[in-house]
N, C-alpha and C positions, 0 to 999 in steps of 0.2 A: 878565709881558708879556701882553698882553690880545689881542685877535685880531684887532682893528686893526690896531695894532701888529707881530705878528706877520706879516699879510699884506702891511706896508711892508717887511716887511724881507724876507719871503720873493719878494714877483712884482717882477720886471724890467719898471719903468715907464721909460719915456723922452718925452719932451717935444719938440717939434716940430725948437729949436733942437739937441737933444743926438741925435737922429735925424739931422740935416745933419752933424752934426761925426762920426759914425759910418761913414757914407756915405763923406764924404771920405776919412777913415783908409781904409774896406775899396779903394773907387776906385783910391788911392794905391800899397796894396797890389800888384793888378791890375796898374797898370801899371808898376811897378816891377821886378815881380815876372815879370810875362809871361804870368802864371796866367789862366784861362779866369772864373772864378768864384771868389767870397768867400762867404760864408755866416757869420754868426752863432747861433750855436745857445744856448740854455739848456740846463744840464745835464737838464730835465723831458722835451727832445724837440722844444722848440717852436720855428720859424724865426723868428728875431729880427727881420733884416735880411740881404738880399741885394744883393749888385752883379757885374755883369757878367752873362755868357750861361750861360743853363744846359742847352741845347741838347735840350731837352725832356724834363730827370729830372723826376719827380715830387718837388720839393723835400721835401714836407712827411715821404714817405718816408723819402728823405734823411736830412732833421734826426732825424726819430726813431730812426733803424737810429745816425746819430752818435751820439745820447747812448746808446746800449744798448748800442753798441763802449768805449764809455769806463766805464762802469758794468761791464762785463767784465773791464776792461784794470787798472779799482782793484781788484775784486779779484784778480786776478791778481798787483799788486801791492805787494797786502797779505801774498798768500801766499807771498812772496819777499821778503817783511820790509821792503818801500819802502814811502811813505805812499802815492804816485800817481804813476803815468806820466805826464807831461805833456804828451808828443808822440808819436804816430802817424805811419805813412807805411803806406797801403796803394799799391800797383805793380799796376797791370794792359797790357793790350794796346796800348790807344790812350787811356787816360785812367789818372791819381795819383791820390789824396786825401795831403794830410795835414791832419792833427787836432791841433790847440794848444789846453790850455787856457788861458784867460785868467781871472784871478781866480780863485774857484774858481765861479764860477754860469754861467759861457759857454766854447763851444767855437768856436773859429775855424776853420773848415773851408776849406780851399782846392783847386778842382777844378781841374788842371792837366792837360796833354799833352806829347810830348816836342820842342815848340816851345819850350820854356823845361828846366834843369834840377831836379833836386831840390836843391841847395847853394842857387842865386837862389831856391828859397823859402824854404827854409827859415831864409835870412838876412833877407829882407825880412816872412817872417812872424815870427820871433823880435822884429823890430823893433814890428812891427803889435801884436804881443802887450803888449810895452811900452806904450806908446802908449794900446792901449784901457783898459790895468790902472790905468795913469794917470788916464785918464780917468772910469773905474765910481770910482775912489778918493774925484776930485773930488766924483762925483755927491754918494754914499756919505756925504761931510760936508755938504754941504748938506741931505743928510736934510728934514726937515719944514719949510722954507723953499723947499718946491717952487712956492710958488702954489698945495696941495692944497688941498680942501674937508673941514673938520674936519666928522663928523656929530652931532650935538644925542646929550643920551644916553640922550634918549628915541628915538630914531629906530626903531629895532626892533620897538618896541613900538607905534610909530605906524601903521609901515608894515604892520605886522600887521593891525591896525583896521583899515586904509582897507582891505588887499585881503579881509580877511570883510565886509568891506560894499560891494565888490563880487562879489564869488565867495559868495553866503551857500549854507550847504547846506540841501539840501532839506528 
C-alpha cells in the first residue's frame, strides 16, 4: 500500500452530504435520547462532529481526554483477555458521559444530566452506534468513487521544484 493510499484509509474524510446524514443521526440521538450533547470523536482525539449544547466545555479537550480514556480502557482490556470495551459510563454530580465505540476509528460520546436516564441512553445510543456503523460501512465501499482528486505521479516531485523556486536558499 502506498502512502496515498494508506492515508485514504487511515484519515476520516466526509463530504458535505455525508456530514448532513451524520448530523441527523447524532440530532436524533439528542432528542430521543434526552441527552444534552453528541460528539463524534476519532480514535486520534480529534472532534468529528458535534450536536446539541455543550454549555461551555472545552470540546477539543474533551475529545482528546475521550480517545486517551479508551486507549486506556483497550488496554485494560487486553489485560483481562477481552479484545475491547466497547462502552463507557462515567457518573458524576450534575453531568454522565457515556463512550460508544462505533466501528473501530470513532467514539460516540454522549454528554448527559439527570433529566434523562442512563438505560434511554444507552438504548438510543446502542441504536445511534448501529446506524453510524452502517453508515462508515456504506462510505467504506464507495472507497475511491468519492469525487477525489487523483495526484499526477510526478506531483511530489513537482511541487518540490516549484517551492525551491520560490524559497531558493541563500
Amino acid at each position: 500500500m502506498n502512502d496515498t493510499e494508506r492515508l485514504r484509509e487511515e484519515r476520516l474524510v466526509f463530504y458535505r452530504e455525508e456530514v448532513v446524514r451524520l448530523e441527523a443521526l447524532l440530532k436524533e440521538l439528542l432528542s430521543l435520547s434526552g441527552a444534552k450533547c453528541a460528539l463524534l470523536v476519532d480514535k486520534d482525539g480529534h472532534l468529528v462532529l458535534r450536536a446539541g449544547q455543550a454549555r461551555g466545555f472545552d470540546l477539543d479537550t474533551v475529545a482528546a481526554l475521550v480517545a486517551g480514556s479508551f486507549a486506556a480502557t483497550r488496554e485494560m482490556a487486553r489485560l483481562l483477555g477481552e479484545d475491547e470495551f466497547s462502552v463507557m459510563f462515567h457518573q458524576g454530580k450534575r453531568d454522565n458521559i457515556q463512550l460508544s465505540l462505533v466501528g473501530d476509528r470513532t467514539i460516540l460520546t454522549i454528554i448527559f444530566d439527570d433529566q434523562t436516564t442512563v438505560g434511554m441512553v444507552r438504548l438510543y445510543a446502542n441504536e445511534a452506534a448501529r446506524k453510524l456503523t452502517a453508515l462508515f460501512e456504506q462510505l467504506a465501499k464507495k472507497g475511491g468513487d468519492r469525487g477525489g482528486v487523483e495526484l499526477a505521479s510526478d506531483y511530489e516531485a513537482s511541487a518540490k521544484n516549484r517551492l525551491e523556486a520560490l524559497f531558493p536558499e541563500p
